[in-house]
C-alpha positions in Angstrom: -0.4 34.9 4.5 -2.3 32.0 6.2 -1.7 30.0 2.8 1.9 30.8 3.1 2.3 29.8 6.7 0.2 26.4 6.1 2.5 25.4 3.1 5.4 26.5 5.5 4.2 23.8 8.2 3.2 21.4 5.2 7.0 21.2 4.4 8.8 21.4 7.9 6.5 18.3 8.8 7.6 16.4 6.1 11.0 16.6 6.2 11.1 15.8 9.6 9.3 12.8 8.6 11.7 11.8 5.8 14.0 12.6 8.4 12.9 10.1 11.1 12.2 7.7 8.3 15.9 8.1 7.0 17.4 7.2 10.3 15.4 4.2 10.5 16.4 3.4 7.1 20.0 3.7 8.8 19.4 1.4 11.6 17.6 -1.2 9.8 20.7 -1.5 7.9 23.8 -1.4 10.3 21.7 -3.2 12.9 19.8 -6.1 11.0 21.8 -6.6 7.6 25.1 -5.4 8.6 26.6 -7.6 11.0 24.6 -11.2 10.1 26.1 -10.6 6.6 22.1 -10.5 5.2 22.1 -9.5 1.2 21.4 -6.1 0.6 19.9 -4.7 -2.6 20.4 -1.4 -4.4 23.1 0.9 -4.2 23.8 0.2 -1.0 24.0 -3.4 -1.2 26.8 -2.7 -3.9 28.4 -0.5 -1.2 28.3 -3.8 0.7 30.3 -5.3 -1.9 32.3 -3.0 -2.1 33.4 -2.1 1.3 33.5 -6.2 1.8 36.6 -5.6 -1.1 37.6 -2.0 0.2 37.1 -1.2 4.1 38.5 2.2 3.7 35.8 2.6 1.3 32.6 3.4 3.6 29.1 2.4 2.5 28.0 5.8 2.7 29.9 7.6 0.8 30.1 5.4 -1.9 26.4 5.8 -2.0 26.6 9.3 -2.1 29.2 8.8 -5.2 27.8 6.5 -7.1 23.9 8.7 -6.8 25.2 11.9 -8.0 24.5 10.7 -12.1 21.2 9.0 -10.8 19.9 12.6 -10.0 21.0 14.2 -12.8 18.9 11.4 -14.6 16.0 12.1 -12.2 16.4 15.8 -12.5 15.6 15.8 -16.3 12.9 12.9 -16.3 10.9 13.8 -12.9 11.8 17.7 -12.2 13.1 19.4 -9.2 10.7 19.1 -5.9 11.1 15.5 -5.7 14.6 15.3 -6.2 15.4 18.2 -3.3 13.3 16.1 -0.8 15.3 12.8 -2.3 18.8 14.5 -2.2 17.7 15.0 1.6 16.7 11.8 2.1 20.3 10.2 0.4 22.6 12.9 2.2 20.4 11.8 5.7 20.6 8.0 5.0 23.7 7.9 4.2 25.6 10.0 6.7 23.4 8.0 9.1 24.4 4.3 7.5 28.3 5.5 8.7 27.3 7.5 12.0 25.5 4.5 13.1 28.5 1.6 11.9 30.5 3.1 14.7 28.0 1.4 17.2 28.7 -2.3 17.5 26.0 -4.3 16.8 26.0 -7.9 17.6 25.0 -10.3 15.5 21.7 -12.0 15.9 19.5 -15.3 14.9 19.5 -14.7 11.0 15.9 -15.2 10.4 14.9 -12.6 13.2 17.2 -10.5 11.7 16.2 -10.7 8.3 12.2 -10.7 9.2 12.9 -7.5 11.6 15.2 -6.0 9.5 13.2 -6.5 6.3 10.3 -4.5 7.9 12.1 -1.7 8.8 13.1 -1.2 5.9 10.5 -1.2 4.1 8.5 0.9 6.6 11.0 3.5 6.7 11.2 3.0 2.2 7.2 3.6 2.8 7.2 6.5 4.5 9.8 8.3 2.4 7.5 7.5 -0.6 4.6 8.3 0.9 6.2 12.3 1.9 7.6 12.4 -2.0 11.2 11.5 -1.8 13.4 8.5 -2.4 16.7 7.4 -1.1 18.4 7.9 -4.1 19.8 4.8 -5.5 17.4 1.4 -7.1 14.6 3.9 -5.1 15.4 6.6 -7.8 15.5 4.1 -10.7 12.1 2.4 -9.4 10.2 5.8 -9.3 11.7 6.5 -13.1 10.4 3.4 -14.1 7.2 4.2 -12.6 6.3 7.1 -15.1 6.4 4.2 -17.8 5.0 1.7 -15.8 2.3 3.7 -13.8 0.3 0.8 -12.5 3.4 -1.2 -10.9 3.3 -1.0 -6.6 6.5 0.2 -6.0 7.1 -2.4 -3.9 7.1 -4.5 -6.4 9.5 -2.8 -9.0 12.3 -2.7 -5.9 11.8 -6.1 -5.3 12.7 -6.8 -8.7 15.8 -4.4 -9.1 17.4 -5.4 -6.2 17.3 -9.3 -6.6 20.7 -9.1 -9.0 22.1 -6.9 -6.6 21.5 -9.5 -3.4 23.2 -12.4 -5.9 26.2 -9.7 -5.9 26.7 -9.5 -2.8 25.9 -13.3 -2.4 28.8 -14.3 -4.3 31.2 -11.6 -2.3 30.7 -13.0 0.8 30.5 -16.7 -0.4 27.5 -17.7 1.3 24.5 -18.6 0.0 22.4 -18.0 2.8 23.5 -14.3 2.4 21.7 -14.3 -0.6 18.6 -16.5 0.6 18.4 -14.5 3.7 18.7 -11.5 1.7 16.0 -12.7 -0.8 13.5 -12.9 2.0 14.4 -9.8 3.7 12.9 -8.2 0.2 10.3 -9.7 -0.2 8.9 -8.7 3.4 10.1 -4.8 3.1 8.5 -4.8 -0.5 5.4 -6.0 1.7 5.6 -3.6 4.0 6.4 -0.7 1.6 3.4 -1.8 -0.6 1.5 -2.1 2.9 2.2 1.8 4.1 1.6 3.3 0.2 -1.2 1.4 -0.5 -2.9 -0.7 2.6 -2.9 2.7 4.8 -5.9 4.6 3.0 -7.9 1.5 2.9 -11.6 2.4 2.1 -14.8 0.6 1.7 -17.8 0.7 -0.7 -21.3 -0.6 0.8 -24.0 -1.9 -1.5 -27.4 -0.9 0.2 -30.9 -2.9 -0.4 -33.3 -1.2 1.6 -37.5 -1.4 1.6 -36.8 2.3 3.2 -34.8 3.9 0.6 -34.9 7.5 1.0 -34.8 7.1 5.0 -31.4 5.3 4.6 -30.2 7.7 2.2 -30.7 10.5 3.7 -28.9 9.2 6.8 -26.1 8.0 4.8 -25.4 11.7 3.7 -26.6 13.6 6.6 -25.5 11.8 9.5 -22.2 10.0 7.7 -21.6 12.9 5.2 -20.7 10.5 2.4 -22.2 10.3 -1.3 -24.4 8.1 -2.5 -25.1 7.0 -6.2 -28.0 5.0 -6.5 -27.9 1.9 -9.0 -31.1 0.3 -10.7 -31.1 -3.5 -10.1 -33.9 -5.9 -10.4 -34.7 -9.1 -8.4 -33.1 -12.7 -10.4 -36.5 -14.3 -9.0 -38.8 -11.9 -8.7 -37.8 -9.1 -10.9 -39.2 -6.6 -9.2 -37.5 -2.9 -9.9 -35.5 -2.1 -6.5 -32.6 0.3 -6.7 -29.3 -0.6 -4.8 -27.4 2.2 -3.0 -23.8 2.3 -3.3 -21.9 4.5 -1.0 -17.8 4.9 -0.6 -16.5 5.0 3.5 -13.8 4.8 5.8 -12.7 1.8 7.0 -13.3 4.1 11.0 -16.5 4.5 9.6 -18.2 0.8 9.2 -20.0 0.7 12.1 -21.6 3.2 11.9 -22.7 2.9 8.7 -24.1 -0.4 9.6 -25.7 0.8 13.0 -27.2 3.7 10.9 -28.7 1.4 8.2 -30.1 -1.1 10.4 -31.7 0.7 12.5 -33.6 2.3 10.2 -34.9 -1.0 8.1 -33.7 -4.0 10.4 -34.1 -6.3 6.9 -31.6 -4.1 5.1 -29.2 -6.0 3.0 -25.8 -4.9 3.2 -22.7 -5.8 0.8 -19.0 -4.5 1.8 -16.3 -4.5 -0.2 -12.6 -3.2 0.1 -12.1 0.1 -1.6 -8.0 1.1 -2.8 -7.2 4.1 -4.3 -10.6 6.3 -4.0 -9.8 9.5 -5.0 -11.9 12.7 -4.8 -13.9 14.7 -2.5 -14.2 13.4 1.2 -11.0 11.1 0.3 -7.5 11.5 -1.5 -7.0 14.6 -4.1 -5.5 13.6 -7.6 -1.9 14.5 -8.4 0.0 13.5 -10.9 2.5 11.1 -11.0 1.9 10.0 -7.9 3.6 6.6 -6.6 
């Protein structure tokens, strides 16, 4: 019962975070890209396009057309849990994109448009990644691609789908700058995306060279509650046999660490590195397929 109930509280939290994520994928849009004519990639930036051609045509709904083979395809290939939460996501987003076009938004200095607008979307991209959904759309073709390309930030593989999409809508609005502006706004939500999947559970590994060895480890997993592997190393000048201890933290947790180490053996020698994607106990659990 308590399982059910947690799993219950596990789902209602994250759809009200695709939820809030898909409105501010709706403002980003009608407010930043909208009306200073900024390039727009995907399926909504051939909505654009469209509408630019066909007013009576709404951006919305044509994004809600034009997805409905896209999920079929991402039924078969991915399976059905992430395409419920990404049907969610499209239906939200895209009601939202023509809620939200009644307001009128003025238009603004390009490049604060573009940098603001850019980084909106890709937080609001991030955190509808990050809860297991799409938008539908290049965000749906980007996660199919991922199951072949498994190592490519989805940042990235967005970046790349969209760029013949912004030259579209470039050359319907006869601007150039539409396309360079668009180009740029890209490139900073691919940032940002890549920033919220990837940057967020930023970790650190410590390399430990300690005269009081077992002091320091036992206060590393005692006090800290983190593993430690010891390594064998040897001195380049004086070989002597020391072993180095190697321990996996939280970025919250660097003081700490150090204040621990150092007061123990005050001539400790302490490496830190960045740590991404450390998976297993006391960090992130495994699961497959993950973006």
């Amino acid at each position: 019962m308590q399982s059910m109930k947690s799993n219950l509280q596990k789902q209602v939290s994250m759809y009200i975070w695709i939820t809030i994520a898909s409105l501010l994928y709706a403002l980003a849009f009608d407010w930043f890209y909208v009306p200073n004519h900024i390039g727009f990639g995907g399926i909504t930036g051939v909505g654009q396009v469209v509408n630019a051609y066909l007013p009576i045509i709404p951006v919305g709904t044509f994004v809600l057309i034009i997805n409905i083979p896209l999920f079929i395809l991402g039924w078969k290939y991915i399976g059905g849990h992430l395409l419920v939460s990404s049907l969610y996501a499209m239906v939200v987003s895209s009601i939202a994109v023509d809620v939200i076009a009644i307001i009128p938004f003025e238009p603004m200095d390009e490049m604060l448009a573009t940098i603001c607008g850019g980084a909106l979307m890709g937080l609001s991209l991030g955190i509808i990644f990050v809860k297991g959904a799409t938008t539908g759309g290049t965000d749906l073709i980007a996660r199919l691609v991922k199951l072949k390309l498994p190592w490519a930030p989805m940042g990235k593989l967005l970046l790349v789908i969209d760029l013949a999409v912004i030259l579209l809508v470039a050359v319907a609005f006869r601007q150039i700058n539409t396309a360079l502006y668009g180009v740029i706004a890209q490139v900073v939500s691919a940032y940002v995306t890549d920033t919220v999947l990837y940057g967020l559970d930023n970790a650190k590994v410590a390399y430990i060279i300690t005269n009081h060895e077992e002091d320091v480890l036992h206060a590393l997993v005692n006090h800290l509650e983190r593993g430690v592997t010891i390594l064998n190393g040897e001195g380049a000048f004086s070989r002597s046999k020391k072993n180095v201890l190697m321990c996996a933290f939280k970025q919250r947790e660097i003081v700490q660490l150090k204040e621990l180490v150092f007061t123990i053996d005050e001539d400790a020698f302490i490496i830190v590195c960045n740590a991404h994607e450390v998976t297993g106990k006391g960090f992130k659990t495994y699961q497959k397929n993950e973006i």
